[in-house]
DSSP file (Angstrom, degrees, kcal/mol; ACC not computed):
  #  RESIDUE AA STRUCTURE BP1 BP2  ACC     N-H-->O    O-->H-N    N-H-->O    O-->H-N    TCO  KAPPA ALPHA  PHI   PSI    X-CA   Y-CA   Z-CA
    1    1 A X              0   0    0      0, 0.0     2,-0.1     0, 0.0     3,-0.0   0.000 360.0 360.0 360.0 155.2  173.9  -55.5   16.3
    2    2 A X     >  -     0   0    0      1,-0.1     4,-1.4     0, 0.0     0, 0.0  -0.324 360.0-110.1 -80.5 161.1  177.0  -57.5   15.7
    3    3 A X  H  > S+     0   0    0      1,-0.2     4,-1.0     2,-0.2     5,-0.1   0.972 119.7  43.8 -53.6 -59.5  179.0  -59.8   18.3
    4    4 A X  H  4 S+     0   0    0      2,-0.2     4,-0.4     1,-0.2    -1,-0.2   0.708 112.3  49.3 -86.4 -25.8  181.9  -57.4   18.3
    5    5 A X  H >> S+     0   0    0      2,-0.1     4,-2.3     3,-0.1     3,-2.2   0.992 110.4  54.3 -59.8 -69.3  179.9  -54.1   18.5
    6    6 A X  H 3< S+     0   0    0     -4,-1.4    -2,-0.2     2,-0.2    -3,-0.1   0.584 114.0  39.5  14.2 -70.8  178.0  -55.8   21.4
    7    7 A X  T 3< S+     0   0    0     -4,-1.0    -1,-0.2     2,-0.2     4,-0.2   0.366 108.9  56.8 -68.6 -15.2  181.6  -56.6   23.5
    8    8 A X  T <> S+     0   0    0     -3,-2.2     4,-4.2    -4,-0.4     5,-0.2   0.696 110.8  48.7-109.2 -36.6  183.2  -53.4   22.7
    9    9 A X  H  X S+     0   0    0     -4,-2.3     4,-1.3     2,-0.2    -2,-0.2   0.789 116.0  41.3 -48.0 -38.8  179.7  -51.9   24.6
   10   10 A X  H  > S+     0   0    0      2,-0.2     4,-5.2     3,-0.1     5,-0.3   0.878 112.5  56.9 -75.9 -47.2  180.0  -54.3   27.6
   11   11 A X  H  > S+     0   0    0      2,-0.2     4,-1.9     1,-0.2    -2,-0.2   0.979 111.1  42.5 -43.5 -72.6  183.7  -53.5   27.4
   12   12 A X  H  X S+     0   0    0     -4,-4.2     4,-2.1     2,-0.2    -1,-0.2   0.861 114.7  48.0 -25.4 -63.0  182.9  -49.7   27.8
   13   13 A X  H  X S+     0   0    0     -4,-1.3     4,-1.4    -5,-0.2     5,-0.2   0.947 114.1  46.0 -62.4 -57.5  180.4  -50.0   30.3
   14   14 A X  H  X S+     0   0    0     -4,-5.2     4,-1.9     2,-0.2     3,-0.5   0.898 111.9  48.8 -46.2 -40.1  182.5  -52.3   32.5
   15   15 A X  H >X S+     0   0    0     -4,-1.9     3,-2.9    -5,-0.3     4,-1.7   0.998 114.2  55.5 -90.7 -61.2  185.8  -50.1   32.2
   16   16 A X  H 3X S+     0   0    0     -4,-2.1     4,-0.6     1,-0.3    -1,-0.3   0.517 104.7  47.0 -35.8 -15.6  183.2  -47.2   33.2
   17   17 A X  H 3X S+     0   0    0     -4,-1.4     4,-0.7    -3,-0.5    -1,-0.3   0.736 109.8  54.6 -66.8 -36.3  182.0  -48.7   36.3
   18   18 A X  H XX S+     0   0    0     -3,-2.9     3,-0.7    -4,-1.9     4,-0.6   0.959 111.4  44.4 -96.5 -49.7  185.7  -49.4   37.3
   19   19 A X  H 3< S+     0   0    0     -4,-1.7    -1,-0.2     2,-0.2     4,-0.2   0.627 112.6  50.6 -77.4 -23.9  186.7  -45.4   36.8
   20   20 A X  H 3X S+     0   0    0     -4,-0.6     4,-1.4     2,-0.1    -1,-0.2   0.704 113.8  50.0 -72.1 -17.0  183.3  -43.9   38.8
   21   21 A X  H <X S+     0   0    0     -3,-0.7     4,-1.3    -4,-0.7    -2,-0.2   0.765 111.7  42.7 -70.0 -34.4  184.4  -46.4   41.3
   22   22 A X  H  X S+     0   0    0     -4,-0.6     4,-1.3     2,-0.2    -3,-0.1   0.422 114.8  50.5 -89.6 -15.8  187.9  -45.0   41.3
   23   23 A X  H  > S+     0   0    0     -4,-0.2     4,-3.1    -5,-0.2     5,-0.3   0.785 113.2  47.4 -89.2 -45.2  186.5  -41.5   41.2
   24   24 A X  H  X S+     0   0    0     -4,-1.4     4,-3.2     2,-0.2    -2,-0.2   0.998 109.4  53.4 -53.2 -58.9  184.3  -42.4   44.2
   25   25 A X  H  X S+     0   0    0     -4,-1.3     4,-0.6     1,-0.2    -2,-0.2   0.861 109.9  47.4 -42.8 -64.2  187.2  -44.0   46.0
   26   26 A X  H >X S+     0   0    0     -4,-1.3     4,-2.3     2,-0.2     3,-1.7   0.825 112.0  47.6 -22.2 -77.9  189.5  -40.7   45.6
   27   27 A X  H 3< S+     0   0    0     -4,-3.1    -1,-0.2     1,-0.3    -2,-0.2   0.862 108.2  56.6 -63.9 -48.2  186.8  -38.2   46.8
   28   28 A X  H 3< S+     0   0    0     -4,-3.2    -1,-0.3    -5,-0.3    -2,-0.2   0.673 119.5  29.6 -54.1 -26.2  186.2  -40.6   49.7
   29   29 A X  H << S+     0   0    0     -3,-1.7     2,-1.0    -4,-0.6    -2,-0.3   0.731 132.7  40.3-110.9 -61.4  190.5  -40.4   50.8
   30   30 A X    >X  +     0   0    0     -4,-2.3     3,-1.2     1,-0.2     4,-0.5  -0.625  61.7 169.5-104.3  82.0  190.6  -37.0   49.6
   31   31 A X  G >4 S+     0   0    0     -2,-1.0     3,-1.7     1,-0.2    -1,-0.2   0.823  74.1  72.2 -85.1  -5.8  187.8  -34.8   50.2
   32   32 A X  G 34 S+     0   0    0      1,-0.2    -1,-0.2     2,-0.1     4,-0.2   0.146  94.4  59.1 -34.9   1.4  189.6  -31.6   49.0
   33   33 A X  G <> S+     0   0    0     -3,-1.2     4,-1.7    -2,-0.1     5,-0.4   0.535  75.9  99.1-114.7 -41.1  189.2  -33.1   45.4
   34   34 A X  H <X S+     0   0    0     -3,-1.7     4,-1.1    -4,-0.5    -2,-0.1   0.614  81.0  47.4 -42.9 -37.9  185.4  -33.2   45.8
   35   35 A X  H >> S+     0   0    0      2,-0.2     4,-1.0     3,-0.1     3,-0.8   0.975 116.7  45.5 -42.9 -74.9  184.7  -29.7   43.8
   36   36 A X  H 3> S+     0   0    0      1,-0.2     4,-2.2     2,-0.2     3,-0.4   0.905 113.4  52.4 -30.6 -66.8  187.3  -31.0   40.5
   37   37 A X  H 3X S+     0   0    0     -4,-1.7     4,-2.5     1,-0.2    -1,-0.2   0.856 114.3  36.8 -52.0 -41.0  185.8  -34.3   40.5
   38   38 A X  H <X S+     0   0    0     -4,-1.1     4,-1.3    -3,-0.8    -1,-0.2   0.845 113.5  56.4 -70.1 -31.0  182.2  -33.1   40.3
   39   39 A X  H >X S+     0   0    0     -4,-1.0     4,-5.6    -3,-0.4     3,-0.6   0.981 119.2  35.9 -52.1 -55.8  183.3  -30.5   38.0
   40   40 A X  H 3X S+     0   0    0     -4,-2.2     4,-1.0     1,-0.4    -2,-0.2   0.758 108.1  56.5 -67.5 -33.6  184.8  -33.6   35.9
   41   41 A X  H 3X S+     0   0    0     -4,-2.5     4,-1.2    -5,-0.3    -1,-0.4   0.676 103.5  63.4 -94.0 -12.7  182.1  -36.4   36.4
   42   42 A X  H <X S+     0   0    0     -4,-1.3     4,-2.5    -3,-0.6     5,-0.2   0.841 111.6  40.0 -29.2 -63.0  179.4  -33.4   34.7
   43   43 A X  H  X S+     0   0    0     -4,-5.6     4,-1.5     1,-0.2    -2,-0.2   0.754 107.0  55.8 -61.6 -25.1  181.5  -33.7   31.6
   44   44 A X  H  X S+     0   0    0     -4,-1.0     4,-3.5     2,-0.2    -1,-0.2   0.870 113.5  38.7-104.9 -66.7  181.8  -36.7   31.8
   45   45 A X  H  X S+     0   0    0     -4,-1.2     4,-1.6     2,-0.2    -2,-0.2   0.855 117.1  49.8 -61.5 -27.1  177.7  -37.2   31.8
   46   46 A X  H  X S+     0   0    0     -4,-2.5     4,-1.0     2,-0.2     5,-0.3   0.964 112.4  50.0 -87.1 -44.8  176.9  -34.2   29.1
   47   47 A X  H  X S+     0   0    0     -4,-1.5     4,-1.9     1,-0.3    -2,-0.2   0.937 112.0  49.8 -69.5 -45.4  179.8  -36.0   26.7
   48   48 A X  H  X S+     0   0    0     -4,-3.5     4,-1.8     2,-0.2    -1,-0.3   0.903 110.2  46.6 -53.0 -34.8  177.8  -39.3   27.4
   49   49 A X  H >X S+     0   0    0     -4,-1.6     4,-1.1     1,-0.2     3,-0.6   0.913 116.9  46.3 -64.6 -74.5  174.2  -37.8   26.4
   50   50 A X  H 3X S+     0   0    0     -4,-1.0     4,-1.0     1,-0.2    -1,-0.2   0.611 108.9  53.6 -46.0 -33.9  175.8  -36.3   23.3
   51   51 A X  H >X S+     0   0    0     -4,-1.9     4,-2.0    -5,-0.3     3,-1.4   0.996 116.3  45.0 -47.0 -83.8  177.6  -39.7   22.6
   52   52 A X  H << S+     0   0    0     -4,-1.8    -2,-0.2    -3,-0.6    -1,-0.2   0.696 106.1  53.8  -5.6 -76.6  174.2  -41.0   22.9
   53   53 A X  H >X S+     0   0    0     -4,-1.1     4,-2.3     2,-0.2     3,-0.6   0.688 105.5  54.3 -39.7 -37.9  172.4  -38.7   21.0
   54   54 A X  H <X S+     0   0    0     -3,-1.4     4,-1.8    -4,-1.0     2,-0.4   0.988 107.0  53.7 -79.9 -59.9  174.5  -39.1   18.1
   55   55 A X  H 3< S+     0   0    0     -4,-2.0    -1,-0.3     1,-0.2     4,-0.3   0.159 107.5  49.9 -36.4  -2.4  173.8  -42.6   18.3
   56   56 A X  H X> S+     0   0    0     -3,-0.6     3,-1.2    -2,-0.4     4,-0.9   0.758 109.9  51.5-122.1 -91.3  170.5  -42.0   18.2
   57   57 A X  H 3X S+     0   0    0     -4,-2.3     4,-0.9     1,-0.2    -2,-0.2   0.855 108.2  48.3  -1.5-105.6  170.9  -39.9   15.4
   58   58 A X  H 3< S+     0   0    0     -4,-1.8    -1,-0.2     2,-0.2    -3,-0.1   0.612 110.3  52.8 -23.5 -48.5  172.8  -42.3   13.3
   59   59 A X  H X4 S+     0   0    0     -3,-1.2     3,-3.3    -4,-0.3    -2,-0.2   0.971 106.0  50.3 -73.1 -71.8  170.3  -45.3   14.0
   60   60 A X  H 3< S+     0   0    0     -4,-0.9    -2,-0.2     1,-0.3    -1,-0.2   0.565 102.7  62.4 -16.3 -42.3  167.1  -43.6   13.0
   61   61 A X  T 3<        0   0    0     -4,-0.9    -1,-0.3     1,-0.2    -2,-0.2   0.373 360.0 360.0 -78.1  -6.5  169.0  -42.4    9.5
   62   62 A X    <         0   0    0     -3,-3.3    -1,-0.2     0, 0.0    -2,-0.1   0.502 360.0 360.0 -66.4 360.0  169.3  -46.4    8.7
């Protein structure tokens, strides 16, 4: 993998850490939210496996 593929991965992951954090924080001050948020952080995980998958995909076809 390239330097800039690499950064834009770290990049991702970091900026995801900072928004489950943020998600956490929220549910933790609001717990009337807690249903939406779970609803949200689901999607959140099936659109990452498929993200994944495809990526998966894609290297194997090199």
């Amino acid at each position: 993998m390239s330097t800039l593929v690499l950064l834009v991965v770290l990049l991702l992951v970091l900026v995801s850490l900072l928004l489950v954090g943020l998600l956490g924080y929220v549910v933790y001050r609001r717990p009337a939210l807690k249903a939406p948020l779970s609803v949200a952080m689901t999607g959140a995980m099936l659109l990452a496996a498929v993200v994944t998958a495809a990526a998966n995909a894609a290297a194997t076809l090199r």
